[in-house]
C-alpha positions as CSV (number, residue, x, y, z in Angstrom):
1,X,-191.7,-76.9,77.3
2,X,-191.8,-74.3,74.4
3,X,-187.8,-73.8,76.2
4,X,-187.1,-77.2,75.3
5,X,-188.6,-77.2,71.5
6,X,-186.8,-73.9,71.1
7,X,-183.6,-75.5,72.2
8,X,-184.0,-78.2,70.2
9,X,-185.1,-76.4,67.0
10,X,-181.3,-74.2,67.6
11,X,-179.5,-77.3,67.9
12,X,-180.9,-79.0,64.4
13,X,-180.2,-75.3,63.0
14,X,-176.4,-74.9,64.1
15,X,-175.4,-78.7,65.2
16,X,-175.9,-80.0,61.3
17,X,-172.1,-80.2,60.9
18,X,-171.8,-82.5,63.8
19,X,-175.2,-84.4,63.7
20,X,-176.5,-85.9,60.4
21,X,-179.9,-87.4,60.5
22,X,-180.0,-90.5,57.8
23,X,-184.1,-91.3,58.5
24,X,-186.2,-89.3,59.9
25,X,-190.4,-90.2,60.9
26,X,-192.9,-88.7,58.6
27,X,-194.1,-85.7,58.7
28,X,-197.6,-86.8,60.2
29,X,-195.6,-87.3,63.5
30,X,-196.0,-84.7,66.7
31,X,-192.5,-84.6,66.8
32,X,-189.7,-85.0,64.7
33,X,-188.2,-88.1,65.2
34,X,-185.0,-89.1,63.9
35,X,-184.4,-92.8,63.9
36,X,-180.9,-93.1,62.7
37,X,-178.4,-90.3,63.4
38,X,-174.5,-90.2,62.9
39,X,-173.4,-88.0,65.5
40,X,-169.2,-86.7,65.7
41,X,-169.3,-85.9,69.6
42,X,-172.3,-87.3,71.7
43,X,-175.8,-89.3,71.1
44,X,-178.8,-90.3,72.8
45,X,-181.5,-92.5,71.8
46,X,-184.6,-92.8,73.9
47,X,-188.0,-94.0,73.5
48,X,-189.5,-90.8,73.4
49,X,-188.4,-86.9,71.3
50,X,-188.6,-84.8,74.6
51,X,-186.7,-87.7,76.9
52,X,-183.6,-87.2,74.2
53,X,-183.7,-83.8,73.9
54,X,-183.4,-83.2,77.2
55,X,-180.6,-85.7,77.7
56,X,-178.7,-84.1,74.7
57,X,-179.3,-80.4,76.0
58,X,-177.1,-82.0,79.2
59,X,-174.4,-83.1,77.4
60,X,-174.0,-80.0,75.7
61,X,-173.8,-78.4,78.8
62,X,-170.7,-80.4,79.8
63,X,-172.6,-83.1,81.3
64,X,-170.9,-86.8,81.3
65,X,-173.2,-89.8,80.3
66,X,-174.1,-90.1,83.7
67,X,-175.5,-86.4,84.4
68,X,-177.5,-87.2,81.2
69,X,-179.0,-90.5,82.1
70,X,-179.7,-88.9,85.0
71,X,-182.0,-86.1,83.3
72,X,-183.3,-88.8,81.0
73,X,-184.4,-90.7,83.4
74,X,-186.5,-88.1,85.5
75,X,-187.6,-86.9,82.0
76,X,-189.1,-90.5,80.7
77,X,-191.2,-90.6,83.8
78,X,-193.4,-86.8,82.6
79,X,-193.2,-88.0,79.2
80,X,-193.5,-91.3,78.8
81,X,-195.8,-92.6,81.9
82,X,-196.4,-96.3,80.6
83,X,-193.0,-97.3,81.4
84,X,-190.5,-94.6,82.0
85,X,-190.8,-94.1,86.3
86,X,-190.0,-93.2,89.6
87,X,-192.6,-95.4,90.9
88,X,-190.1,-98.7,89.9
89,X,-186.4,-99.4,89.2
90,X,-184.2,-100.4,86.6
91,X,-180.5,-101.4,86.1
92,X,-177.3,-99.0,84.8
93,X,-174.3,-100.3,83.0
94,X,-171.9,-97.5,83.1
95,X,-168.8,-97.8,81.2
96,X,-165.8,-95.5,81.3
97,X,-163.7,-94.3,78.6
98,X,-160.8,-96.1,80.1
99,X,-162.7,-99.1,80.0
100,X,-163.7,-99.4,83.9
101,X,-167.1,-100.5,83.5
102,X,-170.0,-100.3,86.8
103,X,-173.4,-101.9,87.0
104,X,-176.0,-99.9,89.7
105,X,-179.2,-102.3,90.7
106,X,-182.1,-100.1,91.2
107,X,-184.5,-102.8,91.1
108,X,-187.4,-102.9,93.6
109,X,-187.5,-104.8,96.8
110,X,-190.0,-107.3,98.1
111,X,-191.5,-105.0,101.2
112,X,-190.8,-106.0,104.7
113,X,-194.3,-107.4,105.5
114,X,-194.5,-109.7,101.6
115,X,-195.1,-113.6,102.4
116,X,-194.4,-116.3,100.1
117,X,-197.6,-117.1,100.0
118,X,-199.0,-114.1,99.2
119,X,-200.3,-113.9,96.2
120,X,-202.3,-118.2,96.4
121,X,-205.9,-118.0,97.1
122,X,-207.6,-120.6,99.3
123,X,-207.1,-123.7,97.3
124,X,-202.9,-122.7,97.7
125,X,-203.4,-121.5,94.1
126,X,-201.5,-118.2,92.0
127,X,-203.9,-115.5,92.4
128,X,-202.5,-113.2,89.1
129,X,-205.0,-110.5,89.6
130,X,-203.0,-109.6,92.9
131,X,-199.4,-109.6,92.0
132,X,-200.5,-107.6,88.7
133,X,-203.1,-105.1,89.6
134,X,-203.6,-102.9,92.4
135,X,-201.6,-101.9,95.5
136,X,-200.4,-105.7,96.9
137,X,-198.7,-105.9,93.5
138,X,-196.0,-103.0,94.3
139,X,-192.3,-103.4,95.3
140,X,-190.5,-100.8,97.0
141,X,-189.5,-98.2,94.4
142,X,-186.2,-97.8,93.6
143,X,-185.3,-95.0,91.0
144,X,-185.0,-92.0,93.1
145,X,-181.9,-93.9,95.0
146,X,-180.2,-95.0,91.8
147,X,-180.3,-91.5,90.7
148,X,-178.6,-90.0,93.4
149,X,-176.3,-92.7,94.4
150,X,-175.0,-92.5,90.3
151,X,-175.1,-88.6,90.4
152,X,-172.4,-88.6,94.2
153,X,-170.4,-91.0,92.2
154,X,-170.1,-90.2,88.4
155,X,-171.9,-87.0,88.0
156,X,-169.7,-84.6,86.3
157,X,-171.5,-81.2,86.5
158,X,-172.0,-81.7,90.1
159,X,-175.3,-79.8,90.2
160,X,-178.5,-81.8,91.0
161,X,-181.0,-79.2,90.7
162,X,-179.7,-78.6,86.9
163,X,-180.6,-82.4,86.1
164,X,-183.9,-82.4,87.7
165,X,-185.5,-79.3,86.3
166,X,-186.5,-80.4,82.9
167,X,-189.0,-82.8,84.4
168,X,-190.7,-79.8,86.5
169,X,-190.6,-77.9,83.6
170,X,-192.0,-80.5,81.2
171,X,-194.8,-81.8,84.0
172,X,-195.7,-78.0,84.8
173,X,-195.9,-76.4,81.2
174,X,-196.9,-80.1,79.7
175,X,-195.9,-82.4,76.1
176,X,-198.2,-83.6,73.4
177,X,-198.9,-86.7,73.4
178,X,-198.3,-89.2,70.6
179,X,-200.7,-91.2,68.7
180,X,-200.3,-94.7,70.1
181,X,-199.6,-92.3,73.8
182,X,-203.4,-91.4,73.5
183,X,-204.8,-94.8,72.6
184,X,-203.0,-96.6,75.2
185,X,-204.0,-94.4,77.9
186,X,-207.6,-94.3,76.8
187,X,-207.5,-98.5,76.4
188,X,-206.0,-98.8,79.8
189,X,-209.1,-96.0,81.6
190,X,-211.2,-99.3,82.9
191,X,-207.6,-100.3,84.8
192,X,-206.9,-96.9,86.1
193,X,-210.8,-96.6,87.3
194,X,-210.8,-100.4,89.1
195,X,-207.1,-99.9,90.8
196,X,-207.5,-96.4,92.4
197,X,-208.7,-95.1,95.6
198,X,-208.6,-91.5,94.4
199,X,-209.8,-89.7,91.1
200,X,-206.9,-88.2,88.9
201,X,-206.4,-86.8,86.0
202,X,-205.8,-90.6,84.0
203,X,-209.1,-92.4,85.4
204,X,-211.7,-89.7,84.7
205,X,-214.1,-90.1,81.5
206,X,-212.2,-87.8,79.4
207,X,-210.6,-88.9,76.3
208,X,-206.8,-88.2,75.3
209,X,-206.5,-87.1,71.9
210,X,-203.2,-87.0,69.7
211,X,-201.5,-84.0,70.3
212,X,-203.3,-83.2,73.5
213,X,-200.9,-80.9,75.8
214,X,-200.8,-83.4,78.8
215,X,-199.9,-81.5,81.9
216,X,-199.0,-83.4,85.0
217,X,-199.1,-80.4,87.9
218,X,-199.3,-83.3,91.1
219,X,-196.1,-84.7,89.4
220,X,-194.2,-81.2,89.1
221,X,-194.7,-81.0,92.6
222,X,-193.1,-84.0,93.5
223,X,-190.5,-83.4,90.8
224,X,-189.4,-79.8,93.1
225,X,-189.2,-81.8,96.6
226,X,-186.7,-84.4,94.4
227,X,-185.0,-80.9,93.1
228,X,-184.9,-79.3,96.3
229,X,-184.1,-81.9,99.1
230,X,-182.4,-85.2,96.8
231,X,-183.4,-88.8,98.2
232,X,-185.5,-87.2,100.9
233,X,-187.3,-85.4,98.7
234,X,-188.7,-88.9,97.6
235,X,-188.1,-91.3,100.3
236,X,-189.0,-88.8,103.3
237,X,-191.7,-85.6,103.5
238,X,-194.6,-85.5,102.0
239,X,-194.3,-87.7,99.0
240,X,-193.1,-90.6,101.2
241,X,-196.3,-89.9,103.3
242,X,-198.7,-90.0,100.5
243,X,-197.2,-93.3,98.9
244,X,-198.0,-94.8,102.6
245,X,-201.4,-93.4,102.8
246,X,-202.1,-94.8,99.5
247,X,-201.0,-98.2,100.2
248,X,-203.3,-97.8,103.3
249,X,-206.7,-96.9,101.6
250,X,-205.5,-99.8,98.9
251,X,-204.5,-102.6,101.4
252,X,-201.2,-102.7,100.4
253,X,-198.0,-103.4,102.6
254,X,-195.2,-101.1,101.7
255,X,-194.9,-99.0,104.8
256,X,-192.5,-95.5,105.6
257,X,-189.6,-98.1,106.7
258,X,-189.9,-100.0,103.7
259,X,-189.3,-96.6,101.8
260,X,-186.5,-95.5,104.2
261,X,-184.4,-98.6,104.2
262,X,-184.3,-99.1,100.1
263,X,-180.9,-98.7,98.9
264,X,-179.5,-98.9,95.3
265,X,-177.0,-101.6,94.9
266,X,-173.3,-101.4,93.2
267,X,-172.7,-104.4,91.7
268,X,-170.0,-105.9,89.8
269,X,-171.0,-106.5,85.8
270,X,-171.1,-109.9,84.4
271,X,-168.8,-110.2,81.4
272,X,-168.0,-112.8,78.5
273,X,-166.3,-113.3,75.4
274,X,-167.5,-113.7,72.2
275,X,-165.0,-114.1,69.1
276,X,-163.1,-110.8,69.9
277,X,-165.7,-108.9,71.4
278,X,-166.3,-108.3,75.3
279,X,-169.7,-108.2,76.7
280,X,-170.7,-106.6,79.5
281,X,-174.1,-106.9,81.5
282,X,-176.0,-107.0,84.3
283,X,-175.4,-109.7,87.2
284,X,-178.5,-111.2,88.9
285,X,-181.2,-109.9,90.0
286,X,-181.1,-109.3,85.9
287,X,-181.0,-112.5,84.7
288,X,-180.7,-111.1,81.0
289,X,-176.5,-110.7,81.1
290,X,-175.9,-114.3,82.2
291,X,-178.2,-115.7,79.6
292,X,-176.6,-113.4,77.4
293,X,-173.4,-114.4,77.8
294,X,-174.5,-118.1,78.5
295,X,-175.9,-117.9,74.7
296,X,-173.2,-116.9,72.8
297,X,-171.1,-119.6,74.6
298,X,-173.4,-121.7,72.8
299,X,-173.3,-120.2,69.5
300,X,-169.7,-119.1,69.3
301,X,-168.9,-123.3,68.2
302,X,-171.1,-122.0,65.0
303,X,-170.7,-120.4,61.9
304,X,-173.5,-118.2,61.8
305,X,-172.6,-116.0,59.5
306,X,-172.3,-119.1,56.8
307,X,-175.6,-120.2,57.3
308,X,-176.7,-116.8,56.5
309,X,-179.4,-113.7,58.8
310,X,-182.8,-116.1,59.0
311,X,-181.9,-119.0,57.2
312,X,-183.8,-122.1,58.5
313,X,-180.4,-123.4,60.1
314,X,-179.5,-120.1,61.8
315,X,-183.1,-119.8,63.5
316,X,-183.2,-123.6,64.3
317,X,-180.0,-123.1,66.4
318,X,-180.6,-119.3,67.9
319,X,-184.0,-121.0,68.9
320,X,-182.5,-124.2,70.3
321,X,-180.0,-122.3,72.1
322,X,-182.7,-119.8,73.8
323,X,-184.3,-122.9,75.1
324,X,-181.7,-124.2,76.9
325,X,-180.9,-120.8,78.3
326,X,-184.7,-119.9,79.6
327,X,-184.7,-123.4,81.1
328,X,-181.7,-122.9,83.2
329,X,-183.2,-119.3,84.0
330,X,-185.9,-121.0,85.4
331,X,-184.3,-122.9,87.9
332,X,-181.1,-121.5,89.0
333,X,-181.8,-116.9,88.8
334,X,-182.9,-115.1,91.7
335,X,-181.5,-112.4,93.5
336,X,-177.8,-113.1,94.9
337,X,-178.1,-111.6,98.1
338,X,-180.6,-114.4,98.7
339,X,-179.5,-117.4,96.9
340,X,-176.5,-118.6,95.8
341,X,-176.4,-118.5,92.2
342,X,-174.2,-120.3,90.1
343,X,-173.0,-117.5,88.1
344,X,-169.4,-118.6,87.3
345,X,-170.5,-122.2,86.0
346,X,-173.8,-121.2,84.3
347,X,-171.2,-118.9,81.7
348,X,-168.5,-120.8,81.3
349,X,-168.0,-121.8,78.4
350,X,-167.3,-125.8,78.9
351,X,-171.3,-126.0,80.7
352,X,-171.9,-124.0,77.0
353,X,-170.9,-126.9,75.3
354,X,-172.5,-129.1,77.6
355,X,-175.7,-128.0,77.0
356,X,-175.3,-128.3,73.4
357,X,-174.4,-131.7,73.6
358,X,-178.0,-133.0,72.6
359,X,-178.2,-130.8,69.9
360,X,-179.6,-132.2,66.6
361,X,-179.4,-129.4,63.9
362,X,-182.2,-131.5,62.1
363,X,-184.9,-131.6,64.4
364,X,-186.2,-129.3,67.5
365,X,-186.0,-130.0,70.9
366,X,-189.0,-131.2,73.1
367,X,-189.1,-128.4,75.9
368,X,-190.8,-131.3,78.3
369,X,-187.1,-133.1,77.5
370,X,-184.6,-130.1,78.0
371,X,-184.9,-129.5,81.9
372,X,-181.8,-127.1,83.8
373,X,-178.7,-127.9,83.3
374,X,-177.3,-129.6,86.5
375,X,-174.7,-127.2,88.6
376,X,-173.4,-127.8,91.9
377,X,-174.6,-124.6,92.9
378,X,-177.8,-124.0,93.8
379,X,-193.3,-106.2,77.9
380,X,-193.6,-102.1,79.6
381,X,-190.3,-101.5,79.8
382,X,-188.2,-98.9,78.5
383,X,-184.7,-98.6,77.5
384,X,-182.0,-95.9,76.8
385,X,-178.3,-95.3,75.6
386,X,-176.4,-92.3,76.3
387,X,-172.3,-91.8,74.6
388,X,-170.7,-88.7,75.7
389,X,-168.1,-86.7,74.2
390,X,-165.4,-88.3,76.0
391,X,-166.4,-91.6,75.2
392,X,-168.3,-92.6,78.2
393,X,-170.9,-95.1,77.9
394,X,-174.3,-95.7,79.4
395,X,-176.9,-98.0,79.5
396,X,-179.8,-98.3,81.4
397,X,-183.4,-100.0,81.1
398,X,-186.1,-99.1,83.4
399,X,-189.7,-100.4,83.6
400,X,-193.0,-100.6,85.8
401,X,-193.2,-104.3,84.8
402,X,-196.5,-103.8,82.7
403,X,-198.0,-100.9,81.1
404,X,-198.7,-98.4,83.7
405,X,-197.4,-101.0,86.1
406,X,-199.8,-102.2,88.9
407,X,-202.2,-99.0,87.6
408,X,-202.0,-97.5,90.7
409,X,-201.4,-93.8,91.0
410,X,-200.4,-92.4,94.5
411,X,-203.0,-89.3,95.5
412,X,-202.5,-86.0,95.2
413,X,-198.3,-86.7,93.4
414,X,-199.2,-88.1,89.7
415,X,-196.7,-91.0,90.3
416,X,-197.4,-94.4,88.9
417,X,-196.3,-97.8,90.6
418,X,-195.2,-100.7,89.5
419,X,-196.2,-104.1,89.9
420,X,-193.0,-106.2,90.0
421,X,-194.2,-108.3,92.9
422,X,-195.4,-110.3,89.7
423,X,-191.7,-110.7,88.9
424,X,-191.4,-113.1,91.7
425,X,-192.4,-116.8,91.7
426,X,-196.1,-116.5,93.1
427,X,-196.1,-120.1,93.1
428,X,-192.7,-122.8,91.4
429,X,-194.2,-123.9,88.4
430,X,-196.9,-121.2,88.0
431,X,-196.8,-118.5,84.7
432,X,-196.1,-114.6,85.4
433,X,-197.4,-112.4,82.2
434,X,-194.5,-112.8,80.5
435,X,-195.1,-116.8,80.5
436,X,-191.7,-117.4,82.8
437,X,-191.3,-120.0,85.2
438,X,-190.1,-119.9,88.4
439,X,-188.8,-121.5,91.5
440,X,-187.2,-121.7,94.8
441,X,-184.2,-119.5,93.6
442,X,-187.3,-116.6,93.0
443,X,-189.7,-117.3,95.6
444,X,-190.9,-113.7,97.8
445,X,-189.0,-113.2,100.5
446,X,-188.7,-109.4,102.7
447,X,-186.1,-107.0,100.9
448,X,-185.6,-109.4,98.0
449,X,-185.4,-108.1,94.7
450,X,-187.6,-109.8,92.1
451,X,-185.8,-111.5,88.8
452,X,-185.5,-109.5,85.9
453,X,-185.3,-109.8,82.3
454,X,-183.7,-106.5,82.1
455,X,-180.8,-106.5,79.9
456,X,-178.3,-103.3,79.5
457,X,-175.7,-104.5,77.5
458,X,-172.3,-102.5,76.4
459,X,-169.9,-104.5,74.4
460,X,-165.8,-103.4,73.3
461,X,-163.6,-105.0,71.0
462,X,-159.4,-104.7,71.4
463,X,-160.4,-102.9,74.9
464,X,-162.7,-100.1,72.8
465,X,-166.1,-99.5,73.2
466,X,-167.4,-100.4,70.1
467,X,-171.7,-100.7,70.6
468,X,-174.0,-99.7,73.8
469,X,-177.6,-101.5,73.2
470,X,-180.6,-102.9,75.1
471,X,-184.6,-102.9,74.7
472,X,-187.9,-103.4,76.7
473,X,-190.3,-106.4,76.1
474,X,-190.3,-108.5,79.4
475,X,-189.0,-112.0,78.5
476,X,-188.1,-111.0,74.7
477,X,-185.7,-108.6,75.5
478,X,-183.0,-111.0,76.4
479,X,-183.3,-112.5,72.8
480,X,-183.6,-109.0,71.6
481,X,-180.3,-108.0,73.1
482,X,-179.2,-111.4,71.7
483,X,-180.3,-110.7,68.3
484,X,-179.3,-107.3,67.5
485,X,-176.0,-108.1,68.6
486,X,-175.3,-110.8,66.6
487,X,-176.6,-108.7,63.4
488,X,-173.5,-106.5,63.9
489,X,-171.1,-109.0,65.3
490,X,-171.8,-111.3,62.5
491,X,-173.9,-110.0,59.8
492,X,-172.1,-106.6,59.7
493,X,-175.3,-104.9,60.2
494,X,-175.2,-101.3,60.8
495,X,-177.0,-99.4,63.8
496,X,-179.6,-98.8,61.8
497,X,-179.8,-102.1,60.1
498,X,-179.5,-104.3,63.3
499,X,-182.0,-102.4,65.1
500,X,-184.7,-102.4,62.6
501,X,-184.4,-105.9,61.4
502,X,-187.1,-108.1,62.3
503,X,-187.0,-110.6,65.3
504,X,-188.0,-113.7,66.9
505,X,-188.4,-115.6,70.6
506,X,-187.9,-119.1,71.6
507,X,-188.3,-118.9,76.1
508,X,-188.3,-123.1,76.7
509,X,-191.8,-122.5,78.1
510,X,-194.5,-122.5,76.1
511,X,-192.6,-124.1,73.4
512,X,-192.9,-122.4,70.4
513,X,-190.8,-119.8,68.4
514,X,-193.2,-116.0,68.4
515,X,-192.0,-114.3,65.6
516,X,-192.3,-110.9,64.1
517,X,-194.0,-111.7,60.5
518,X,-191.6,-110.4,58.4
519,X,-188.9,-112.6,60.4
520,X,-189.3,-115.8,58.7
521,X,-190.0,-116.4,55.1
522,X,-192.5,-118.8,53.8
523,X,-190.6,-121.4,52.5
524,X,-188.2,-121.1,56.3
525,X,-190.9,-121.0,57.9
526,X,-192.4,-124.4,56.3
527,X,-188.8,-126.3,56.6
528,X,-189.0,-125.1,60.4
529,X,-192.3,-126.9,60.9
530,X,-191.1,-129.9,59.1
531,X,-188.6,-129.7,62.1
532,X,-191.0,-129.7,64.6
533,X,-191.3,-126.0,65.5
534,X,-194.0,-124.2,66.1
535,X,-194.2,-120.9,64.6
536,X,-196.8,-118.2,66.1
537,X,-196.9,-114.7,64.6
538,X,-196.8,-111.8,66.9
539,X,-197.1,-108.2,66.8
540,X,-193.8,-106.2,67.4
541,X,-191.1,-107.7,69.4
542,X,-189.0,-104.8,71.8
543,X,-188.0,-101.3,71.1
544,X,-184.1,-101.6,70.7
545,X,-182.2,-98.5,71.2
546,X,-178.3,-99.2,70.1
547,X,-175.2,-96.7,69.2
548,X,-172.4,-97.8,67.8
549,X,-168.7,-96.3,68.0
550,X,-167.6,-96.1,64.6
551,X,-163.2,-96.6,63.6
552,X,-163.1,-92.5,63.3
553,X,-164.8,-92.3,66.6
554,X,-167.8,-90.7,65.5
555,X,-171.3,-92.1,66.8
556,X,-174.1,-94.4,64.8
557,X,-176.8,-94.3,67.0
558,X,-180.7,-95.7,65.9
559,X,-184.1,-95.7,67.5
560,X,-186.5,-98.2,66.9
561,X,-189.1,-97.7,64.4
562,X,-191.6,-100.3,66.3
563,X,-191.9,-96.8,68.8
564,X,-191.9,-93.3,69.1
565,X,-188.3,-93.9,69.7
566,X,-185.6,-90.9,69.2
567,X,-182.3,-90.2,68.5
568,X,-180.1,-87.1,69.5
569,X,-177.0,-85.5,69.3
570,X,-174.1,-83.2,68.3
């Protein structure tokens, strides 16, 4: 570790010419984050210092965006355990400087012996506490695979063992933690203590402190067998034997087939148009790029820029259009291979204007009134964006579902799981944590991947990359996305400016508009009631990390100041 602050500290020292820092954190912080950075060659922005570090210290090695995600991704898992993982999956959108652009599903999988029934008690009932805590709640992880299936494809250093290292070194010699790090851990000790069948180094009755050197030696271990011996390393030895003894002493089902059989998935990327920008995102089992792209359909009939960044009319229509997107979400998303999603009609922009038909930009919407659009066809999460030097793009969100996903630790490696069986419809009809609703298209079937919210988004304007963008916060990030977006394609917001600007949620179900407080003023907020909204204040909404290609080609990249989020580069 004191390799990688001395690395770092040389690259601030000699990489000023070709990296200016515009904010940086205070200087009560552990580390020294930077949260808007214009970079002339490469960037990263993570959600945690050591994570972007380690991903800039590849690129400057000759790594492409890919050997850096790579890196980044092994990295968040040591340093930032509530949502960073090998214990889950995630979804890359990987764009290259040509414009060729790839999508890679590394979401989990339903395991071979999951029901969909599962998760009801005896009165046929959604039984919550099972697909959210403890080992029934975990899908086949699938990370590891991802990794290696974009590092045989894209990897441009060609040397595994050089991308994996920095999370042996990090787990072995340990990071500090950070402030809201320590709390969070400490908060979620009665979780840890209830969901695990062995003692480790998170459940016991010691208190984390801020700046506490947290050391993870279970977790270096497993880090050298993924080093050493790739997918095997993971899937295969003794790390694939201890995730099946745990799921043994913890009733769970995933077994040593389960593990063996998960593969990655290539996928092609959903894309739409929006003025004269092209979006890219992730097809279904994400079901954040189609009601991306489904949205701005609806909004590019609009002037928003007229009605002005949180005027009562621009957040009456972003909310009404959300609606109608999260009810359609709710019927017609699931996982492809399983059901046959109407994709191509749910985007195109004619349904778009369909669905604004009823529109009254005087008056909300009654969610119990605005059901799916017909069609012939049937919040821990974490984020990153990587540009390289030759102007390839990636973007990749990751998650265990909740904090410290299903809490579970495997014995003797240090590896947390997830607990995305929750992201399946337990029951139609029935709330996950998030508050979305479900239904035949997401039901638990074997080897199904679970919907997602996920939503990696890369967007190019005249066939340039032009802004690489996405954020955690379960069924917010999809607005998120949505959001920050818009405040650069139509309020000329800058990285820094669209990322840190304050943001709101409208989901169809509950009906009302959550909203960051400084979001809405008070006199917006009292002609949006008079509408018939309901406004609830919330605490922070997402963790958006965003980079933007500037004309002269250099790099604005920003990290959200709602985190520990940082930017890098050179």
């Amino acid at each position: 570790m004191k390799n990688l602050f001395y690395f770092a500290c040389l690259s601030l020292l000699f990489g000023l010419n070709s990296c200016k820092s515009i904010t940086q954190s205070s200087p009560e912080s552990i580390y020294p984050l930077n949260k808007s950075i214009q970079a002339k060659n490469a960037a990263v922005v993570t959600a945690h210092y050591v994570a972007s570090e380690v991903g800039k210290s590849i690129l400057e090695k000759g790594g492409n965006a890919v050997d850096a995600a790579i890196a980044v991704q092994f990295a968040l898992d040591v340093c930032f355990p509530v949502a960073g993982n090998i214990g889950g999956g995630g979804f890359m959108i990987y764009r290259e400087n040509g414009g060729a652009v790839y999508t890679l599903d590394y979401r989990e999988k339903a395991p071979l012996a999951a029901t969909a029934d599962m998760y009801l008690d005896e009165n046929g009932d959604a039984d919550l506490n099972k697909s959210q805590l403890g080992h029934l709640a975990v899908g086949v992880p699938g990370s590891v695979d991802g990794m290696v299936q974009a590092y045989k494809r894209f990897s441009k250093l060609k040397d595994w063992k050089t991308l994996v290292q920095p999370s042996v070194d990090i787990a072995k010699k340990g990071f500090k933690l950070t402030a809201s790090q320590a709390a969070y851990l400490n908060e979620t000790k009665p979780k840890f203590e209830k969901a695990n069948t062995r003692p480790n180094q998170f459940s016991d009755s010691k208190r984390f402190k801020t700046g506490e050197l947290l050391v993870q030696k279970d977790l270096a271990r497993v880090y050298e067998a993924i080093r050493d011996n790739g997918r095997e390393g993971f899937y295969g030895g003794w790390v694939a034997d201890s995730i099946v003894a745990e799921m043994k002493r913890g009733n769970g089902i995933i077994t040593l087939e389960d593990l063996e059989k998960y593969q990655a998935k290539w996928r092609e990327p959903v894309a739409g148009y929006y003025d004269d920008y092209k979006v890219y995102s992730m097809a279904p089992p994400s079901s954040g790029g189609v009601l991306l792209i489904q949205m701005l359909e609806m909004l590019e009939d609009y002037d928003l820029k007229d009605m002005g960044f949180h005027s009562t009319e621009s957040i009456h229509l972003i909310t009404e259009v959300e609606r109608r997107a999260f009810a359609d979400r709710a019927k017609h998303l699931g996982d492809t291979d399983f059901y046959p999603v109407p994709l191509k009609e749910m985007m195109d922009s004619l349904y778009a204007r369909k669905r604004m038909i009823d529109f009254d930009p005087k008056q909300a919407s009654l969610s119990s009134q605005i059901g799916a659009g017909e069609l012939k066809e049937s919040e821990q999460t974490t984020h990153f964006c990587i540009v390289d030097n030759e102007g390839n793009a990636v973007s990749i969100t990751t998650t265990l579902n909740g904090g410290y996903g299903s809490k579970v630790i495997v014995g003797g490696t240090g590896i947390f799981l997830n607990n995305e069986m929750d992201d399946f419809s337990a029951k139609p009809g029935t709330p996950n944590m998030f508050g979305l609703i479900g239904a035949e298209a997401n039901k638990i079937e074997p080897e199904k991947r679970m919907l997602s919210s996920m939503t990696p988004t890369i967007i190019e304007k005249n066939g340039e990359l032009v802004m690489v963008l996405g954020t955690p916060g379960g069924s917010t990030i999809i607005t998120s996305v949505l959001q920050v977006a818009l405040n650069y394609m139509e309020f000329g917001m800058d990285a820094n400016e669209a990322v840190q600007a304050s943001r709101f949620h409208h989901q169809w179900l509950p009906n009302v508009i959550t909203s960051e407080k400084s979001a809405i003023s008070p006199e917006v907020l009292k002609e949006l009631n008079s509408m018939g909204h309901e406004v609830v204040i919330r605490g922070k909404i997402g963790r958006m990390e965003a980079i933007i290609k500037m004309q002269d080609g250099s790099l604005d990249a920003a990290a959200d100041t709602r985190g520990d989020d940082h930017a890098s580069g050179y």
